[in-house]
C-alpha positions in Angstrom: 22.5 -16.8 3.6 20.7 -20.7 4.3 17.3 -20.3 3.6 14.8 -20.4 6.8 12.1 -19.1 8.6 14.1 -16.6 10.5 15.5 -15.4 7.1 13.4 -11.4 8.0 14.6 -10.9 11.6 16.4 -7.7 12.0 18.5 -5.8 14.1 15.9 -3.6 15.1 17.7 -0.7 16.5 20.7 -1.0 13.7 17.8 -0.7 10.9 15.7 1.9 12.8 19.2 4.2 13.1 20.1 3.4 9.1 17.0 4.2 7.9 16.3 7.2 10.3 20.2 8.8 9.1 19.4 7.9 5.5 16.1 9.7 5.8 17.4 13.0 7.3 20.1 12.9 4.6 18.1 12.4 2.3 15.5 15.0 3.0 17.8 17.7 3.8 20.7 17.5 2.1 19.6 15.6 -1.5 15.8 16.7 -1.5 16.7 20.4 0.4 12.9 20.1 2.2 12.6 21.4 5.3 10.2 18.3 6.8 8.2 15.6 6.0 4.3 15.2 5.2 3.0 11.7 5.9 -0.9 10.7 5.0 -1.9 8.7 8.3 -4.0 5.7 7.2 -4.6 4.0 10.5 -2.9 0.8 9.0 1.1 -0.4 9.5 2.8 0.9 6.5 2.0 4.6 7.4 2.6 4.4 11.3 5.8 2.8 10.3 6.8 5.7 8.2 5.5 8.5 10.3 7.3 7.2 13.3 10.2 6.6 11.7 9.8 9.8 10.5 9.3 11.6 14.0 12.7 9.6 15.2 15.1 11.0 12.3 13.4 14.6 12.3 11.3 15.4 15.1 8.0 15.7 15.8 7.7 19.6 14.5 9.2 18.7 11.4 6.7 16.2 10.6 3.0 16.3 9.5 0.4 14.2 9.5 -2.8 14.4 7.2 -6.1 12.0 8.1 -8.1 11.6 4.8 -11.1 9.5 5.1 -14.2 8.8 2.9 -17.2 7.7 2.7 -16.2 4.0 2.6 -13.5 4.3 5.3 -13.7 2.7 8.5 -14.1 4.8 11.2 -11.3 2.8 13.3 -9.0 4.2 10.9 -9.5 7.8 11.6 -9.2 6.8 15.1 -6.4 4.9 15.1 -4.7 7.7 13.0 -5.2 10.6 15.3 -4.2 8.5 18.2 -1.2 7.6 16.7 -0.6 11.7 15.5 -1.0 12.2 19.2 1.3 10.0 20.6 4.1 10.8 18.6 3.5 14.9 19.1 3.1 15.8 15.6 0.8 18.5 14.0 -1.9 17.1 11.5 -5.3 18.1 10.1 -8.0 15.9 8.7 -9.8 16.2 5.4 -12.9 14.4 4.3 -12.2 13.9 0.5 -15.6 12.5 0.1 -16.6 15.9 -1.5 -14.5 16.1 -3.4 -14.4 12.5 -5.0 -18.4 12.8 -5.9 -17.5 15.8 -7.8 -15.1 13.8 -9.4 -17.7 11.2 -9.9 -15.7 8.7 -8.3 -19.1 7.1 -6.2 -21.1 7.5 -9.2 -19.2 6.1 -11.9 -18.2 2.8 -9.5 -21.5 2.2 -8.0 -22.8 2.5 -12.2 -20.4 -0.5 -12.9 -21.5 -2.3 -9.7 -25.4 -2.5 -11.0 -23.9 -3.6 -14.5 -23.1 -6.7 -13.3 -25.9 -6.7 -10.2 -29.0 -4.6 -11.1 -30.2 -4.6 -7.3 -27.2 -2.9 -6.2 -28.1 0.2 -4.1 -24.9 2.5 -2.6 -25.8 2.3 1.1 -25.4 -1.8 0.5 -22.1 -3.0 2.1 -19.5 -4.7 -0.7 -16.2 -5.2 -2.0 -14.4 -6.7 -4.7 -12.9 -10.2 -3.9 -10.2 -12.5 -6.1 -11.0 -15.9 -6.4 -7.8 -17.8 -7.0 -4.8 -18.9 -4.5 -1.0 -18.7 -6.2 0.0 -21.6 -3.7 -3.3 -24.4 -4.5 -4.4 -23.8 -7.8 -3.0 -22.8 -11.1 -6.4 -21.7 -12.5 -6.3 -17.8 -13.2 -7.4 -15.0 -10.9 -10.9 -13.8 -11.4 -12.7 -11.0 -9.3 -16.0 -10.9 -8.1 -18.2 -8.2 -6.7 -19.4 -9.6 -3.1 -22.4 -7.3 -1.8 -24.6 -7.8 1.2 -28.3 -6.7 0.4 -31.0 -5.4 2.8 -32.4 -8.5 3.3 -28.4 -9.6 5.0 -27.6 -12.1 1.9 -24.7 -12.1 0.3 -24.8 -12.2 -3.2 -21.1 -13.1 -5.4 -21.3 -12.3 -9.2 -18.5 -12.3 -11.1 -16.9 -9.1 -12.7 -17.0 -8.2 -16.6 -13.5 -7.0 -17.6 -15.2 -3.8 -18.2 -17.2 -3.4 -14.8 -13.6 -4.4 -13.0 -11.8 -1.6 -14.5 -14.3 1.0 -14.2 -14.3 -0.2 -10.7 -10.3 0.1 -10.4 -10.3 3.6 -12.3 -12.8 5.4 -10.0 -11.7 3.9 -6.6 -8.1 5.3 -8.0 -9.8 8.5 -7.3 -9.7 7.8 -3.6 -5.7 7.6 -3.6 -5.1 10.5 -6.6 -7.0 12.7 -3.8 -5.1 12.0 -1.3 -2.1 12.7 -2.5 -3.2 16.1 -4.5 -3.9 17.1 -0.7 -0.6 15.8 0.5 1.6 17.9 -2.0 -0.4 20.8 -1.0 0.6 20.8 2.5 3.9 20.1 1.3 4.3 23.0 -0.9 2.8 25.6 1.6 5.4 23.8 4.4 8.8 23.1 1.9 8.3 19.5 3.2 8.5 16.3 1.0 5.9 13.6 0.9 6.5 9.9 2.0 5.3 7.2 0.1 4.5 4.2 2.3 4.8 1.0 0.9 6.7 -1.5 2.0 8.6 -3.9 -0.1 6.1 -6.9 -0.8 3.7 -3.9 -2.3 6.2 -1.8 -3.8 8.1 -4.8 -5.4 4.2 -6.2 -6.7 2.9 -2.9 -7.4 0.2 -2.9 -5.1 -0.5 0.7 -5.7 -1.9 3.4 -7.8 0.1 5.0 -10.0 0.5 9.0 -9.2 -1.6 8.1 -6.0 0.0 6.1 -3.4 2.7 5.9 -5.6 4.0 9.4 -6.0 6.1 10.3 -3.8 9.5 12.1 -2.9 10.8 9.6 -0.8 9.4 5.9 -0.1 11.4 5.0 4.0 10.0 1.3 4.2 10.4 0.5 0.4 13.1 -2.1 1.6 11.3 -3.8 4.8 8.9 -6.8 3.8 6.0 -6.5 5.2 6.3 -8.7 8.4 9.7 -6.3 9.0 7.7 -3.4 9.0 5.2 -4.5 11.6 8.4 -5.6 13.5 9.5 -2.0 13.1 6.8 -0.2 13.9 6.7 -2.3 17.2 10.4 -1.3 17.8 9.5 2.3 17.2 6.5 2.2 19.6 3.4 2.5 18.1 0.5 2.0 19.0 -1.0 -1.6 20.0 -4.3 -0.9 17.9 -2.2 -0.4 14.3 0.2 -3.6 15.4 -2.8 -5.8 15.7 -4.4 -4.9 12.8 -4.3 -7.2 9.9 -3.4 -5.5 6.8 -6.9 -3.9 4.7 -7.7 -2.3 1.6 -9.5 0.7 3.5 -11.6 1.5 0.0 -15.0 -0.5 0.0 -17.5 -0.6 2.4 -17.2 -4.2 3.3 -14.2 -5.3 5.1 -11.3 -6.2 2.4 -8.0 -7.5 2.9 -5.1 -7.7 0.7 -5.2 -11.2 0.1 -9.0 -11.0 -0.8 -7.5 -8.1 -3.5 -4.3 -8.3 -4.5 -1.9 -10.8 -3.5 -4.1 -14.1 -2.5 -1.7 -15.5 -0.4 -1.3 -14.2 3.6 1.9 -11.5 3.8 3.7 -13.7 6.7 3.8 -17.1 3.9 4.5 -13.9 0.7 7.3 -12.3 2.4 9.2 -15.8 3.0 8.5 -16.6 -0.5 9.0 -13.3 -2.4 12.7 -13.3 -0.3 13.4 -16.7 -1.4 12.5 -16.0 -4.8 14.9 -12.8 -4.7 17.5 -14.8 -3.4 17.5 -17.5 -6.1 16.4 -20.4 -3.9 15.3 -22.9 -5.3 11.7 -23.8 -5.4 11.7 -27.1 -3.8 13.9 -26.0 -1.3 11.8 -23.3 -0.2 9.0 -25.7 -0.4 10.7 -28.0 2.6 11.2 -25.3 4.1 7.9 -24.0 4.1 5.6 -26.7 4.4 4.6 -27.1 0.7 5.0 -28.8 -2.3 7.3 -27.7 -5.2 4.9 -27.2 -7.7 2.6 -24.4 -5.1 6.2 -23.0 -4.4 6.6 -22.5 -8.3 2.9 -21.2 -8.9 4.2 -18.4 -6.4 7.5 -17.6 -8.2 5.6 -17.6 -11.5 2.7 -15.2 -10.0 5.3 -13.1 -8.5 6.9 -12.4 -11.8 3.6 -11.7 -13.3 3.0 -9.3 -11.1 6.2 -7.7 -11.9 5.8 -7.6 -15.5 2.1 -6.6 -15.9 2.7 -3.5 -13.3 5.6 -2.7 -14.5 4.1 0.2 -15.8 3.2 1.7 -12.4 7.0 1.9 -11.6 7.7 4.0 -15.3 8.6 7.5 -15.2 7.6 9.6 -18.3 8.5 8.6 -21.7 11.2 10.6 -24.0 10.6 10.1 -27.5 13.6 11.6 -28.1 17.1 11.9 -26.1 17.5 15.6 -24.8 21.3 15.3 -24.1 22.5 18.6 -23.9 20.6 18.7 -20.4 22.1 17.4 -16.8 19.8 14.7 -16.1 17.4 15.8 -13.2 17.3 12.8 -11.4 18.4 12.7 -7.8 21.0 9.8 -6.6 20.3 8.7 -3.5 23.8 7.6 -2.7 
């Protein structure tokens, strides 16, 4: 296929039915669960999957959990249970918050906060920010803790390596949770749990491994991101989700992915991650696009960074030895 713009429009309803028969094989007949649970974030990638859920199972099949916390924003939960309502569907929520500051999760980030920004109290708003753009700049990424004090300044200091990852390790609390609380439900129902991300953050590793990332079955793993919201439209939900940009959900101040993760704006990532699967060529996708050759390569080159340094995340337990006198455990999807 020619490289373009249009290169991630779908058949909508073709896709919706392959992925909805895919998904009821797959849970019944390869997985032998009896439903699905689906953790309801309030943003695209899990109103994609629960819906998508509802249409190959049924609502009663299909349960929703709303997990907030301190830092969340309260349009989540509200866009979560409107969206559990509209589609029918049995859920509960569970405030984790509990439960991560007996974990220390609050205490051990906020400590790592004030190593780098003394003033720092827990009731001030912040986040952590990247500073670096794949497509104008080849310098490297750094982050930055950005806080707002009482006083309604914002203050931007730059992370230690050791304050960034003691940041990273406790917040991974938040998603760990989560997902402890999902296979609970899934156990006492014989359901499976969905994982939700879609391909840009699946294929980047934009998420936490045995957190968002464990699951038994991942429905939008294949749909780039401006697909899913596409999808979600086509499966009819709700107008607040769809015109939602794309957050973090984890600190206090408003985050998105860009600001975190990725740098670069999902609609411009997508075009360019599908280029860069398909082997086009850099300045080709460049004309294409609306940008030089060389910001076309720094984005190849960042994508496959990406790949190898969370490679990792995607790694199932490690043999040290081969145990061949077993049948392998693993279950083929086709």
């Amino acid at each position: 296929m020619k490289f373009s713009k249009d290169v991630l429009e779908l058949d909508l309803e073709a896709k919706a039915e392959a992925l909805c028969q895919n998904l009821k094989e797959a849970v019944g007949q390869k997985l032998r669960r009896r439903g699905l649970v689906v953790a309801v974030s309030g943003g695209i990638d899990s109103a994609c999957c629960v819906a998508l859920a509802v249409r190959a199972l049924g609502p009663k099949r299909v349960f929703g959990l709303l997990l907030p916390e301190k830092d969340s924003s309260s349009q989540s939960l509200t866009y979560g249970r409107k969206l559990c309502e509209k589609l029918g569907i049995a859920y509960t929520t569970v405030d984790i918050a509990p439960i991560l500051e007996a974990a220390g999760c609050y205490e051990q980030r906020d400590a790592a906060v004030r190593s780098v920004f003394p003033e720092f109290q827990p009731d001030m708003p912040w986040k952590i920010a990247m500073h670096g753009d794949r497509l104008g700049s080849e310098q490297l990424n750094v982050f930055y803790v950005v806080v707002e004090d009482k006083q309604g300044l914002t203050h931007k200091i730059r992370l230690s390596p050791q304050a960034y990852l003691q940041i990273v390790a406790a917040t991974n609390f938040k998603q760990r949770t989560r997902k402890m609380l999902e296979y609970y439900h899934a156990d006492r129902l014989i359901y499976a749990v969905v994982g939700t991300p879609n391909r840009l953050e699946y294929d980047q590793g934009f998420f936490v491994k045995l957190g968002d990332g464990a699951a038994d079955i991942k429905p939008i793993a294949s749909l780039y991101k401006t697909q899913t919201y596409a999808m979600a439209r086509h499966l009819g939900v709700i107008d607040e989700i769809l015109n939602r940009e794309p957050t973090t959900d984890t600190y206090s101040m408003d985050q998105s992915q860009e600001d975190f993760y990725f740098s670069v704006h999902y609609s411009k990532l997508d075009l360019i991650l599908w280029a860069k699967n398909h082997n086009v060529p850099a300045q080709e996708a460049a004309e294409v696009l609306g940008y030089s050759e060389a910001q076309i390569q720094r984005a190849y080159d960042d994508i496959e960074q990406k790949r190898r340094t969370t490679a990792y995340l995607h790694a199932p337990p490690l043999l040290l030895e081969p145990i061949d006198e077993l049948t392998p455990f693993a279950i083929p999807l086709k």
